[in-house]
C-alpha positions in Angstrom: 0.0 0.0 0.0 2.8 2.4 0.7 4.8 1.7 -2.2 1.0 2.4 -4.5 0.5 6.0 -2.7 4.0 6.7 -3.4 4.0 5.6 -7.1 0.2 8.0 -7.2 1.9 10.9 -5.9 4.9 10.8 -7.9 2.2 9.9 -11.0 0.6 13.6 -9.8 3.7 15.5 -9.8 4.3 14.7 -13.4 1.0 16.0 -14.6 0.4 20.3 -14.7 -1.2 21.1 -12.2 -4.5 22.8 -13.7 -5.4 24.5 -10.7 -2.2 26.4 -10.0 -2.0 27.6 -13.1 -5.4 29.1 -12.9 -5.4 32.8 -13.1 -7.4 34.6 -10.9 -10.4 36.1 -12.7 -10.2 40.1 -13.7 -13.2 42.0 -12.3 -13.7 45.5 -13.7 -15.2 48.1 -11.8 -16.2 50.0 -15.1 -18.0 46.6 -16.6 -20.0 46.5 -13.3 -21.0 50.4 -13.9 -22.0 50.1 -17.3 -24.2 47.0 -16.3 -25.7 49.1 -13.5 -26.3 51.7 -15.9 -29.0 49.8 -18.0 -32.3 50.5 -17.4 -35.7 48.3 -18.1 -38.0 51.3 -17.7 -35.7 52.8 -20.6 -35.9 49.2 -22.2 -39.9 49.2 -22.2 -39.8 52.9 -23.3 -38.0 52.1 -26.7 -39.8 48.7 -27.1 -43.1 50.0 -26.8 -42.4 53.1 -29.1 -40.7 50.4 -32.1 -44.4 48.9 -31.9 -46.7 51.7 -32.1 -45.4 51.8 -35.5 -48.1 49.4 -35.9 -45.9 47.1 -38.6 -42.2 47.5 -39.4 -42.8 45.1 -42.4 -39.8 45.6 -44.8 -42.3 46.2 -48.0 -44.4 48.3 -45.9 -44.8 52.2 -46.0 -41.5 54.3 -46.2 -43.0 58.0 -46.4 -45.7 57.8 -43.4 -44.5 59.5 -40.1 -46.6 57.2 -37.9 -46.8 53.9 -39.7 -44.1 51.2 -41.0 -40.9 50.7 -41.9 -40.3 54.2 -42.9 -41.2 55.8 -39.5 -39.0 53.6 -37.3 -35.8 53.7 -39.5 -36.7 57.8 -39.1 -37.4 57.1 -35.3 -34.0 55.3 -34.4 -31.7 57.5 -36.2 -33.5 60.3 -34.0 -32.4 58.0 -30.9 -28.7 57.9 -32.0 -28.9 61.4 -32.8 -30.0 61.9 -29.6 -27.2 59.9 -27.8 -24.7 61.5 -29.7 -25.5 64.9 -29.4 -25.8 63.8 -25.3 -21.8 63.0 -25.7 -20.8 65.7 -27.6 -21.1 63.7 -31.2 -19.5 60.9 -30.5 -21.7 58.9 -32.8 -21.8 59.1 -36.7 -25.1 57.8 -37.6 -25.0 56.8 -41.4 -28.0 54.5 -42.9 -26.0 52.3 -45.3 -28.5 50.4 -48.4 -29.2 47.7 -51.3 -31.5 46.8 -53.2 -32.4 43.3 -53.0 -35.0 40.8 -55.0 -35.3 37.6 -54.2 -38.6 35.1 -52.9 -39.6 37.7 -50.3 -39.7 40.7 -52.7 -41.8 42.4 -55.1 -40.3 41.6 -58.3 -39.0 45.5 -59.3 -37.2 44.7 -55.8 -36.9 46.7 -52.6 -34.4 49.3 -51.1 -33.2 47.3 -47.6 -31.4 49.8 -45.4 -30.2 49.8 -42.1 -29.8 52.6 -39.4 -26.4 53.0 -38.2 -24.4 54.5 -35.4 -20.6 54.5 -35.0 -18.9 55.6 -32.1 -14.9 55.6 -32.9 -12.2 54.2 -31.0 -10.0 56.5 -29.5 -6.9 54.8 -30.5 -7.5 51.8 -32.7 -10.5 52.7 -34.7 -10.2 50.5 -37.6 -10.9 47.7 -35.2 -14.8 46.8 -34.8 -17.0 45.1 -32.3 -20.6 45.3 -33.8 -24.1 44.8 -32.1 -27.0 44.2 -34.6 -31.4 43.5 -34.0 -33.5 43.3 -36.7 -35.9 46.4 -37.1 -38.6 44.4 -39.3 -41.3 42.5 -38.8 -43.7 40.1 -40.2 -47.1 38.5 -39.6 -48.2 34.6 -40.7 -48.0 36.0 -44.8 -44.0 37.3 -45.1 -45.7 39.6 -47.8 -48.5 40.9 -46.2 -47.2 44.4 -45.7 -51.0 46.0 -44.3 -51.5 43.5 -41.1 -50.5 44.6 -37.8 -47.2 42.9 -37.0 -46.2 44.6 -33.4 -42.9 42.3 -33.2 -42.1 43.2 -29.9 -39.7 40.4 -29.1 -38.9 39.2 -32.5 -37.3 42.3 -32.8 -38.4 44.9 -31.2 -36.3 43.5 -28.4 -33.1 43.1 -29.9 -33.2 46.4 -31.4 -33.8 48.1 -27.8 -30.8 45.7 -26.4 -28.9 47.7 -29.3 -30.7 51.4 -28.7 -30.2 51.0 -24.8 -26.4 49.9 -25.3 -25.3 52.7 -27.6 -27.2 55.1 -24.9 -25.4 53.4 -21.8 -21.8 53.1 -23.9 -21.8 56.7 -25.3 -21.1 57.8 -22.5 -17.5 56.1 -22.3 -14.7 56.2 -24.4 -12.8 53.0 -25.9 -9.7 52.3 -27.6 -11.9 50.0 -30.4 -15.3 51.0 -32.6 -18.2 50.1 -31.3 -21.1 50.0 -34.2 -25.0 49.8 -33.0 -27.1 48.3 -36.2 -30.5 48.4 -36.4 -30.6 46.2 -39.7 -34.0 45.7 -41.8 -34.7 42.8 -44.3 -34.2 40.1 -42.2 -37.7 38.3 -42.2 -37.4 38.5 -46.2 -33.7 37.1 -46.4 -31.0 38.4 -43.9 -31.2 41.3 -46.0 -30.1 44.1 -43.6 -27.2 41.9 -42.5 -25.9 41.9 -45.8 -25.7 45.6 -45.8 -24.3 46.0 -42.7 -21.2 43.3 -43.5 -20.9 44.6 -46.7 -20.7 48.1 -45.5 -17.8 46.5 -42.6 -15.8 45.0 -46.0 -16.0 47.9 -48.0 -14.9 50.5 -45.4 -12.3 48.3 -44.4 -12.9 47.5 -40.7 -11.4 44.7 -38.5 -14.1 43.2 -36.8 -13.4 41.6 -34.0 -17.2 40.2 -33.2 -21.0 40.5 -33.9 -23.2 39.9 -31.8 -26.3 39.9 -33.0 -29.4 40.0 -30.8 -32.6 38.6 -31.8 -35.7 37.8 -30.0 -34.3 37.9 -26.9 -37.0 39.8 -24.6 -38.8 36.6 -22.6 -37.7 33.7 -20.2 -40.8 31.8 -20.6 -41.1 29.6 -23.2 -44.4 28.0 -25.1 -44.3 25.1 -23.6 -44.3 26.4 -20.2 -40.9 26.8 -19.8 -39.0 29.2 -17.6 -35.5 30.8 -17.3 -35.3 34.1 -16.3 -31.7 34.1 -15.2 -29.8 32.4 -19.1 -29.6 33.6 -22.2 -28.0 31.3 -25.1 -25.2 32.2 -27.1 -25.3 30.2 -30.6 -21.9 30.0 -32.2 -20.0 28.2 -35.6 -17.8 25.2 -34.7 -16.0 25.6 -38.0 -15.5 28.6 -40.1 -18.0 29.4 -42.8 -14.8 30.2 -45.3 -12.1 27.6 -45.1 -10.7 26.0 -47.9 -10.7 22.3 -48.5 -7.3 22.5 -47.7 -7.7 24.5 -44.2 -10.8 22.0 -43.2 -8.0 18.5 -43.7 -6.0 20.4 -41.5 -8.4 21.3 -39.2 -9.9 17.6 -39.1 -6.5 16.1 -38.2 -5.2 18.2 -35.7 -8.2 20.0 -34.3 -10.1 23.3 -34.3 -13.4 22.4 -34.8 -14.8 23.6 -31.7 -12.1 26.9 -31.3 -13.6 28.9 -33.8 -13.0 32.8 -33.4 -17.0 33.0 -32.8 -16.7 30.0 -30.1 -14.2 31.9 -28.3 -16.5 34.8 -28.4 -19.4 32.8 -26.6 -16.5 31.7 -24.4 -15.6 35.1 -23.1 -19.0 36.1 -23.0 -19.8 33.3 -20.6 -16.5 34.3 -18.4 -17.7 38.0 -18.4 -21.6 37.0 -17.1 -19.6 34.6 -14.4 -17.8 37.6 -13.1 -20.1 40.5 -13.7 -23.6 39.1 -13.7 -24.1 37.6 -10.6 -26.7 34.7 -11.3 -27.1 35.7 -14.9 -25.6 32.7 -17.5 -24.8 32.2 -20.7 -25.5 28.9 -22.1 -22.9 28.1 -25.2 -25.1 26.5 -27.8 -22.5 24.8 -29.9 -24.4 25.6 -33.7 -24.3 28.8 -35.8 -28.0 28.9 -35.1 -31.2 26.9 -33.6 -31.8 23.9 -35.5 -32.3 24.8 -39.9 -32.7 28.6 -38.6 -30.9 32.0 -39.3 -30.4 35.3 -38.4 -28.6 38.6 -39.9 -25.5 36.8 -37.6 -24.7 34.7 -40.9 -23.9 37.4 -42.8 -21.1 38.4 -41.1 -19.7 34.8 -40.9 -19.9 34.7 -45.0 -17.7 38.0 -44.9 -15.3 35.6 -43.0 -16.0 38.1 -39.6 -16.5 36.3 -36.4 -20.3 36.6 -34.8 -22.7 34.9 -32.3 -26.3 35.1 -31.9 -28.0 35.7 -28.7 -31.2 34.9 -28.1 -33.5 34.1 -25.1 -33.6 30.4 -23.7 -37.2 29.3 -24.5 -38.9 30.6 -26.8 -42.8 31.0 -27.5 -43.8 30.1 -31.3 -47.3 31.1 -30.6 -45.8 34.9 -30.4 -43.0 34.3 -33.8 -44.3 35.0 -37.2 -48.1 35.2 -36.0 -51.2 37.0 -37.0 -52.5 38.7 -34.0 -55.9 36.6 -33.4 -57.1 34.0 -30.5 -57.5 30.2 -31.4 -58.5 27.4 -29.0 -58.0 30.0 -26.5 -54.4 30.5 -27.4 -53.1 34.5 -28.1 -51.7 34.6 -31.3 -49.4 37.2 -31.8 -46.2 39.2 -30.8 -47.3 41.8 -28.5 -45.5 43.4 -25.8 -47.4 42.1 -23.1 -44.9 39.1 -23.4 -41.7 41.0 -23.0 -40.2 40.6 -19.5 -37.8 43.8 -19.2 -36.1 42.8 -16.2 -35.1 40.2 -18.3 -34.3 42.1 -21.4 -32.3 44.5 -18.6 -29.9 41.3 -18.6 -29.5 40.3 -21.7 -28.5 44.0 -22.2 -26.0 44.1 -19.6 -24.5 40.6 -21.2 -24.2 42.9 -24.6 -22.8 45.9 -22.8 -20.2 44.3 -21.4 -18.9 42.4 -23.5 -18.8 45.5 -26.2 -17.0 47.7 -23.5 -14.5 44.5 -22.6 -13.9 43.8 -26.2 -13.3 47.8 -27.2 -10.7 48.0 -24.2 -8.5 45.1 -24.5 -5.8 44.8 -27.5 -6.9 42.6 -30.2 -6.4 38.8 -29.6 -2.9 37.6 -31.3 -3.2 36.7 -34.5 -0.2 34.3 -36.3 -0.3 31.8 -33.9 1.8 28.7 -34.5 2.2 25.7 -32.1 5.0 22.6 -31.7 5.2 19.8 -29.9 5.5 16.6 -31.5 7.2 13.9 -30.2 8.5 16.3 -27.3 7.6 16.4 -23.7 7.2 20.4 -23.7 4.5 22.6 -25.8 6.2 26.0 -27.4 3.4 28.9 -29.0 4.5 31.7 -31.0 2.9 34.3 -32.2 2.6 37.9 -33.7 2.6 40.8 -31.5 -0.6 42.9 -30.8 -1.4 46.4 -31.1 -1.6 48.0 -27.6 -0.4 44.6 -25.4 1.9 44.8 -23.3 1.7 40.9 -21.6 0.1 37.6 -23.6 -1.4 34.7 -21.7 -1.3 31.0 -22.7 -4.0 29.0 -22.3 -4.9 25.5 -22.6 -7.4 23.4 -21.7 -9.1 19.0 -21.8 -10.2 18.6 -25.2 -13.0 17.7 -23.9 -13.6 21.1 -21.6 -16.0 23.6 -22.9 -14.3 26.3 -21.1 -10.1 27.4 -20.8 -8.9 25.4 -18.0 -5.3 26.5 -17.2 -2.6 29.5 -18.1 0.5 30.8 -17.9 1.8 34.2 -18.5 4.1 35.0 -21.2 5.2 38.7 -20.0 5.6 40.8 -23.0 7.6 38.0 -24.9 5.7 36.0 -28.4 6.2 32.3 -27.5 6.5 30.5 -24.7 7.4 26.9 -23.8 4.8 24.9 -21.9 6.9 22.8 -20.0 5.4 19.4 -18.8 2.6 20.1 -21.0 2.3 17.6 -23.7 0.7 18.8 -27.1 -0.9 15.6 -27.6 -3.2 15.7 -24.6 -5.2 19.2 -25.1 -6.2 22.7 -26.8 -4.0 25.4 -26.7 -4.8 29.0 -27.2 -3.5 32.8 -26.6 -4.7 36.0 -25.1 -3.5 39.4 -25.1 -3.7 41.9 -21.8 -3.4 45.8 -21.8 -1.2 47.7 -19.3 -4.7 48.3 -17.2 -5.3 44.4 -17.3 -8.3 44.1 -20.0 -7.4 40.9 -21.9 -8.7 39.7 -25.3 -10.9 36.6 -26.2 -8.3 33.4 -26.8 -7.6 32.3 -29.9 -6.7 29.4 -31.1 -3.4 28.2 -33.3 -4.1 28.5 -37.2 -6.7 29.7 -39.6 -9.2 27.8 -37.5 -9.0 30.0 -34.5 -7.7 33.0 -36.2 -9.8 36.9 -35.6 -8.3 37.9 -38.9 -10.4 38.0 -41.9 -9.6 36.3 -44.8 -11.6 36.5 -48.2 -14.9 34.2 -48.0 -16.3 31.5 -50.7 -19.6 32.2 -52.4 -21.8 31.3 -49.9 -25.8 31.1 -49.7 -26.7 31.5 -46.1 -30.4 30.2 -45.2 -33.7 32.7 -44.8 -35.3 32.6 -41.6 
């Protein structure tokens, strides 16, 4: 017996020691303001005025002041406005179009645009982190442009997530862009997402994440389901644009659970742990729910890392409905369903993240890794703008979340001693001189933030 429980400790003094080499979790002061800062009552104020437009229908009326799609694009570029003239003009509010035809549209097509405000970062502005909701909405007929179509949660809710976050974040400065996109289109084709990645392409920005909120206002589902304290967080395993070549690679030595959008939901989930109290994210490991989509897609076929958010039960009776009662069920999206204390949180999770993403350095990017047939692990990589200390982490291939670190100082590579490359994931973060560190990414193009240019892709309608 005493010769086994020496031969088990000397057995545990061989393996790292995942604990140890646990850091200690950052908490922010300023995250914790900015999440104090939300406000359901301001929540329920710009909810309730998206759905007095009484349809937000993408064919509907553009000229009328009071009624359809017209109105509210008017409406929330008079909210930015707004915001920005409350901080000086920090925001530039642009309202970026196409026109589109397709299934959904009349066959002369329709003029899709989005409402748009930017609010620069103060010393690396061509690096992006984007929130996006859908402005439109739709009753049982897509086409039907003269029925009542409230859509308070699907997306009347995501778009005042996106209203209340540019209010709350305006008032702060960052060293990244943030960009607040209220997108139309979506309900006829993920339309408005196409403008708003196209717009990120052509004007050349780096973005770093999308996060892309839609129907995200109620914790109780139709099936009597409740959950007013998780929200899930949908992201891509794989990347949407890798080459035949990149996905052999990938298949052989890993990746296909580390894309840049998984690590997004990753850091998400860290940020609720520390900031949120008994608010959670749930990682849902798809790009969306089952044979769905949302504007989110778009900006993965632009190659540009994105998640969806969206609340953790959903009601269908209230999704794509004409308002009318059946078997004593309420048909209908109304805002008599939308929780804002809940919405409040799902905000918070936005804000957040947007203000931890705009102050850290961007995650490293070039990362290689070496190890075979060697005891030891060594990752290199190329330095990022505005670090000053990098962070290697790995983790059980097996693990949803990073396990284990070790700090690199200001050096780009490090050799993990005792830690054998056959045996887990590796990844690296980047830290600021005030301690806000980027989302991990993982070795190769199948972890990398960095855009690259996309395939012909054909992402599916909602």
């Amino acid at each position: 017996m005493r010769r086994i429980a020496i031969a088990g400790i000397a057995l545990l003094a061989s393996l790292p020691v995942l604990a140890a080499d646990a850091p200690k979790p950052v908490r922010h002061p300023e995250l914790d303001a900015i999440a104090a800062a939300v406000s359901p009552k301001s929540l329920r104020e710009f909810d309730a005025a998206l759905v007095g437009f009484g349809t937000r229908q993408t064919l509907s009326d553009t000229k009328s002041d009071t009624r359809g799609i017209g109105a509210a694009r008017r409406w929330v570029k008079s909210q930015f406005e707004s915001f920005s003239t409350d901080c000086g003009g920090c925001l530039e509010v642009v309202t970026p179009s196409q026109v589109f035809t397709g299934k959904r549209t009349p066959p002369q097509g329709v003029e899709v645009m989005d409402v748009v405000a930017i609010q620069r970062g103060t010393s690396d502005p061509d690096r992006v982190v984007v929130i996006t909701g859908h402005l439109d909405s739709r009753c049982t007929d897509v086409m039907d442009i003269e029925c009542d179509a409230p859509g308070a949660n699907d997306d009347a809710s995501g778009v005042s997530a996106l209203l209340e976050a540019a209010r709350v974040l305006s008032r702060h400065k960052f060293a990244a862009t943030i960009v607040y996109s209220a997108d139309s289109g979506e309900e006829q084709g993920l339309y408005g997402g196409k403008v708003i990645a196209q717009y990120a392409v052509d004007h050349g920005w780096k973005v770093e994440a999308n996060l892309n909120n839609d129907i995200v206002g109620s914790p109780l589902g139709g099936d009597g389901q409740r959950d007013a304290n998780s929200v899930r967080v949908f992201s891509e395993g794989t990347k949407t644009n890798e080459t035949a070549e990149q996905a052999d690679y990938r298949r052989y030595h890993g990746g296909e659970v580390d894309s840049p959008s998984r690590n997004i939901a990753r850091f998400m989930q860290s940020l609720a742990e520390r900031h949120l109290g008994d608010f959670r994210v749930r990682m849902v490991y798809r790009t969306d729910r089952y044979g769905r989509g949302g504007d989110q897609v778009e900006f993965l076929s632009q190659g540009f890392p994105a998640v969806r958010v969206t609340e953790s039960h959903e009601d269908y009776t209230h999704q794509h409905q004409d308002l009318r009662t059946e078997g004593g069920v309420r048909y209908g999206d109304t805002i008599d369903h939308v929780d804002f204390d809940y919405l409040a949180n799902v905000t918070r999770l936005d804000a957040i993240t947007l203000a931890a993403l705009a102050n850290a350095p961007a995650p490293p990017d070039g990362i290689e890794i070496k190890g075979q047939l060697d005891y030891d692990t060594t990752l290199s990589w190329q330095a990022s703008p505005g670090a000053t200390a990098y962070r290697a982490w790995w983790r059980d291939t097996t693990a949803a979340q990073w396990q284990s670190s070790r700090d690199a100082g200001n050096a780009t590579s490090i050799v993990l001693k005792g830690v054998n490359i056959d045996d887990w994931f590796f990844g690296v973060s980047a830290v600021g001189a005030d301690g806000w560190e980027s989302p991990v990414a993982f070795p190769g193009f199948a972890g990398s933030f960095t855009r690259s240019p996309p395939p012909d892709a054909n992402p599916p309608a909602k």
